[in-house]
N, C-alpha and C positions, 0 to 999 in steps of 0.2 A: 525512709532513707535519708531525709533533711536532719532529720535528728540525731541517726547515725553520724552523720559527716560532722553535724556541730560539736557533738560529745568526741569524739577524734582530734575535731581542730581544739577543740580546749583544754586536748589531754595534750597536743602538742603544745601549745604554748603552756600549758602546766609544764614540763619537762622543760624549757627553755629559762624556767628559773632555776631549775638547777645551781646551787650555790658553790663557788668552791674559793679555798683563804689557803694562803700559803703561811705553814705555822712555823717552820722553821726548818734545819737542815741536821743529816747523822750519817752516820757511816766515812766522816771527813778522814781521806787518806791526802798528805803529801810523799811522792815521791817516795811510795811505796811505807808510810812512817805512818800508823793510826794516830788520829791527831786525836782524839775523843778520851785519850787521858791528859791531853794535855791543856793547861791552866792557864800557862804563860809563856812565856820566850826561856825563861828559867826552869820550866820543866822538860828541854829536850835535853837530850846526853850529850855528850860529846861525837860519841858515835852517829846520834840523831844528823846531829850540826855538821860533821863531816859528812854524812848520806847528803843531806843537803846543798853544801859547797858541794861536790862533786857533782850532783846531778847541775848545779845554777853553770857551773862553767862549762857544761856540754851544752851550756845554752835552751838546758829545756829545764820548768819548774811541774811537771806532773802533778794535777791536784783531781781526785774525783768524789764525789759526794752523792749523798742524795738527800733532797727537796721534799720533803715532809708537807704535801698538802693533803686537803680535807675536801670532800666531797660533800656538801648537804641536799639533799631531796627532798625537801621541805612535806610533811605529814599533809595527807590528802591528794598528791598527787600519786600517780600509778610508780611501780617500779621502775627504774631506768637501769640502762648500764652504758658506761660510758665504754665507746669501740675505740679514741683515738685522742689523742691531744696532743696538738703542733704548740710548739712554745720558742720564745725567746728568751733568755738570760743577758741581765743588764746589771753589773756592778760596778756600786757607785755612779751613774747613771751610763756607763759604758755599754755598749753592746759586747758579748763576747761568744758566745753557742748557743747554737739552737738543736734541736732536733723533733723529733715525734714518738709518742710512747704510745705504741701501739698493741697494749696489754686492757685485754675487755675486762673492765673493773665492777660490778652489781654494786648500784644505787637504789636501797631499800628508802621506801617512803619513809619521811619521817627520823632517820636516821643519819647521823653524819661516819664517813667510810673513808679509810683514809687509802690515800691515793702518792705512792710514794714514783721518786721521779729521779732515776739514777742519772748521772752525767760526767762526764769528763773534762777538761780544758788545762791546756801550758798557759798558767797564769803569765810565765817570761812573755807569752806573744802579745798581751794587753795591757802587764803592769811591767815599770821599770823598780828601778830601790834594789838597797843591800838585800844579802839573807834575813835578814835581822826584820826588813820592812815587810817584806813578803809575807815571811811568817804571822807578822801582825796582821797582815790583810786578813790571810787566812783564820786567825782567830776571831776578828772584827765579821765573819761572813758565819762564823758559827754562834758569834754572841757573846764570846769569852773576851773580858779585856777589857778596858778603857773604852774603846772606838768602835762602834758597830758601824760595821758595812754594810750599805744601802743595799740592799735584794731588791729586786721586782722582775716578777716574769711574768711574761705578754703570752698569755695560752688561748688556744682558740678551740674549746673540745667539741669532741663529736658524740652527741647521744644518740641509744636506738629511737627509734618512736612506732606509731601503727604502722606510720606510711613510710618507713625506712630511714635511715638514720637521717641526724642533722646536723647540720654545722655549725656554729655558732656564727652569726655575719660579722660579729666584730670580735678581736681580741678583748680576754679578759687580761686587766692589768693587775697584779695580785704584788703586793707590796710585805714585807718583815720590818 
Protein backbone atom coordinates (compact mmCIF):
# COMPACT_ATOMS: atom_id res chain seq x y z
CA UNK A 1 0.00 0.00 0.00
CA UNK A 2 3.27 2.47 0.77
CA UNK A 3 4.22 1.91 -2.51
CA UNK A 4 1.14 2.42 -4.02
CA UNK A 5 0.61 5.86 -2.37
CA UNK A 6 4.39 6.79 -3.35
CA UNK A 7 4.04 5.68 -7.13
CA UNK A 8 0.60 8.10 -7.08
CA UNK A 9 2.34 10.89 -5.28
CA UNK A 10 5.09 10.83 -8.02
CA UNK A 11 2.70 10.63 -10.62
CA UNK A 12 1.20 13.81 -9.10
CA UNK A 13 3.97 15.71 -8.90
CA UNK A 14 4.92 14.21 -12.50
CA UNK A 15 1.71 15.94 -13.75
CA UNK A 16 2.48 19.27 -12.01
CA UNK A 17 5.29 19.71 -14.61
CA UNK A 18 3.16 20.03 -17.04
CA UNK A 19 4.67 22.68 -19.39
CA UNK A 20 2.57 25.09 -21.17
CA UNK A 21 4.27 28.53 -23.52
CA UNK A 22 2.18 30.93 -25.09
CA UNK A 23 3.12 30.95 -28.96
CA UNK A 24 1.25 33.53 -30.13
CA UNK A 25 -2.26 34.64 -31.35
CA UNK A 26 -5.10 34.03 -34.71
CA UNK A 27 -8.37 34.27 -35.60
CA UNK A 28 -7.68 38.41 -34.81
CA UNK A 29 -11.16 40.19 -35.51
CA UNK A 30 -11.64 44.01 -35.01
CA UNK A 31 -14.96 45.16 -35.02
CA UNK A 32 -16.23 42.65 -36.81
CA UNK A 33 -13.04 43.22 -39.85
CA UNK A 34 -10.63 39.84 -40.02
CA UNK A 35 -7.48 41.31 -39.22
CA UNK A 36 -5.22 38.13 -40.34
CA UNK A 37 -4.95 39.51 -43.91
CA UNK A 38 -3.90 42.43 -42.86
CA UNK A 39 -0.07 43.68 -42.96
CA UNK A 40 -0.36 47.24 -42.10
CA UNK A 41 -2.45 50.35 -41.51
CA UNK A 42 -2.33 50.53 -45.35
CA UNK A 43 -3.92 47.45 -45.98
CA UNK A 44 -7.38 48.19 -44.62
CA UNK A 45 -10.08 49.70 -47.30
CA UNK A 46 -11.75 52.58 -46.87
CA UNK A 47 -14.74 50.63 -46.07
CA UNK A 48 -12.37 48.75 -43.30
CA UNK A 49 -11.56 52.56 -41.92
CA UNK A 50 -15.09 53.74 -41.95
CA UNK A 51 -16.39 50.27 -40.04
CA UNK A 52 -13.89 51.41 -37.81
CA UNK A 53 -14.54 55.19 -37.20
CA UNK A 54 -18.06 54.38 -36.76
CA UNK A 55 -17.68 51.61 -34.39
CA UNK A 56 -14.59 54.22 -32.22
CA UNK A 57 -17.32 56.84 -32.10
CA UNK A 58 -20.05 54.67 -30.36
CA UNK A 59 -17.35 54.66 -28.05
CA UNK A 60 -16.71 50.91 -28.38
CA UNK A 61 -13.42 49.33 -30.35
CA UNK A 62 -14.52 45.36 -30.38
CA UNK A 63 -11.40 43.32 -30.74
CA UNK A 64 -11.59 39.28 -30.20
CA UNK A 65 -8.80 36.64 -30.87
CA UNK A 66 -7.47 33.77 -29.90
CA UNK A 67 -4.25 32.89 -27.73
CA UNK A 68 -2.39 30.00 -29.35
CA UNK A 69 -0.83 28.09 -26.39
CA UNK A 70 0.94 24.76 -26.18
CA UNK A 71 0.60 22.21 -23.62
CA UNK A 72 3.74 19.88 -22.96
CA UNK A 73 3.69 16.66 -20.87
CA UNK A 74 6.95 16.01 -20.77
CA UNK A 75 7.65 11.89 -22.01
CA UNK A 76 7.51 9.62 -18.90
CA UNK A 77 4.99 11.02 -17.33
CA UNK A 78 1.32 9.45 -17.30
CA UNK A 79 -1.30 10.94 -19.61
CA UNK A 80 -3.05 14.21 -18.29
CA UNK A 81 -5.77 16.25 -19.33
CA UNK A 82 -6.15 19.56 -18.63
CA UNK A 83 -10.17 20.15 -16.99
CA UNK A 84 -9.76 23.99 -16.63
CA UNK A 85 -7.54 27.13 -16.87
CA UNK A 86 -8.36 30.54 -15.19
CA UNK A 87 -6.17 33.11 -16.78
CA UNK A 88 -5.43 36.82 -16.94
CA UNK A 89 -4.57 39.15 -19.85
CA UNK A 90 -2.05 41.81 -19.52
CA UNK A 91 -1.19 44.20 -22.50
CA UNK A 92 1.63 46.15 -22.42
CA UNK A 93 1.73 45.40 -18.88
CA UNK A 94 -1.92 46.50 -18.41
CA UNK A 95 -4.45 44.23 -16.95
CA UNK A 96 -7.39 44.00 -19.14
CA UNK A 97 -9.79 40.20 -19.24
CA UNK A 98 -9.70 37.49 -17.55
CA UNK A 99 -11.88 34.61 -17.75
CA UNK A 100 -11.71 30.46 -17.49
CA UNK A 101 -11.45 27.95 -20.40
CA UNK A 102 -13.28 25.33 -19.34
CA UNK A 103 -12.84 22.91 -22.43
CA UNK A 104 -11.02 19.32 -21.06
CA UNK A 105 -8.09 19.39 -23.39
CA UNK A 106 -5.86 15.32 -23.45
CA UNK A 107 -2.13 15.86 -22.48
CA UNK A 108 -0.36 12.88 -24.24
CA UNK A 109 2.95 12.05 -22.49
CA UNK A 110 5.70 13.27 -24.32
CA UNK A 111 3.86 15.26 -26.59
CA UNK A 112 3.14 18.96 -26.99
CA UNK A 113 -0.97 19.81 -27.75
CA UNK A 114 -2.01 22.82 -28.45
CA UNK A 115 -4.41 24.46 -26.30
CA UNK A 116 -6.11 27.48 -28.09
CA UNK A 117 -7.83 30.27 -25.83
CA UNK A 118 -10.54 32.32 -27.41
CA UNK A 119 -11.39 35.98 -25.86
CA UNK A 120 -12.84 39.15 -26.32
CA UNK A 121 -12.30 42.83 -25.00
CA UNK A 122 -13.24 46.81 -26.09
CA UNK A 123 -9.64 47.71 -26.45
CA UNK A 124 -11.50 51.75 -26.09
CA UNK A 125 -12.10 50.63 -22.36
CA UNK A 126 -8.02 50.15 -21.60
CA UNK A 127 -6.30 52.02 -24.54
CA UNK A 128 -6.82 55.57 -25.61
CA UNK A 129 -5.16 57.09 -29.35
CA UNK A 130 -6.59 57.80 -32.96
CA UNK A 131 -8.04 54.82 -35.20
CA UNK A 132 -4.87 54.92 -36.67
CA UNK A 133 -3.11 53.92 -32.95
CA UNK A 134 -5.50 51.43 -32.12
CA UNK A 135 -5.19 49.61 -35.11
CA UNK A 136 -1.27 49.58 -34.61
CA UNK A 137 -1.86 48.17 -31.18
CA UNK A 138 -3.70 45.60 -32.70
CA UNK A 139 -1.17 44.63 -35.03
CA UNK A 140 1.76 44.95 -32.47
CA UNK A 141 -0.49 42.19 -30.37
CA UNK A 142 -0.54 39.91 -33.46
CA UNK A 143 3.30 40.51 -34.26
CA UNK A 144 2.65 42.39 -37.60
CA UNK A 145 4.55 45.86 -37.73
CA UNK A 146 7.15 47.71 -36.39
CA UNK A 147 6.11 47.45 -32.54
CA UNK A 148 5.20 44.19 -30.83
CA UNK A 149 2.93 44.43 -28.12
CA UNK A 150 3.96 43.06 -24.83
CA UNK A 151 1.41 39.73 -24.22
CA UNK A 152 1.64 37.87 -20.91
CA UNK A 153 -0.98 35.78 -19.47
CA UNK A 154 -1.10 34.85 -15.80
CA UNK A 155 -2.92 31.03 -16.19
CA UNK A 156 -3.43 28.90 -13.32
CA UNK A 157 -4.63 25.37 -14.98
CA UNK A 158 -6.14 22.57 -13.63
CA UNK A 159 -4.97 18.90 -14.19
CA UNK A 160 -6.75 15.57 -13.68
CA UNK A 161 -4.58 13.30 -11.61
CA UNK A 162 -5.30 9.63 -9.58
CA UNK A 163 -6.48 11.47 -6.70
CA UNK A 164 -8.64 14.09 -8.47
CA UNK A 165 -7.77 16.98 -10.30
CA UNK A 166 -5.34 19.90 -9.37
CA UNK A 167 -4.79 23.24 -9.27
CA UNK A 168 -1.90 24.81 -9.97
CA UNK A 169 -1.02 26.90 -6.44
CA UNK A 170 0.56 29.60 -8.33
CA UNK A 171 -0.24 31.35 -11.65
CA UNK A 172 1.71 30.51 -14.65
CA UNK A 173 3.24 33.73 -16.19
CA UNK A 174 3.61 32.87 -19.96
CA UNK A 175 5.01 35.70 -21.86
CA UNK A 176 5.07 36.42 -26.41
Amino acid sequence: MILASCATLQSIFALSRVDFSLDGVSGVQVAGIEFDRVGGYEDLSASDLLRVGTVMAQGNLPVSVTLELTGRNPGGNPDARLLALDWVLFLQERETVSGVLEEEIRLPAGEATPVPVPLSLDLMEFFEGSGRDLVDLVLGLMGVGGAQVELRLEARPSISTPLGPMRYPEPLVLRR
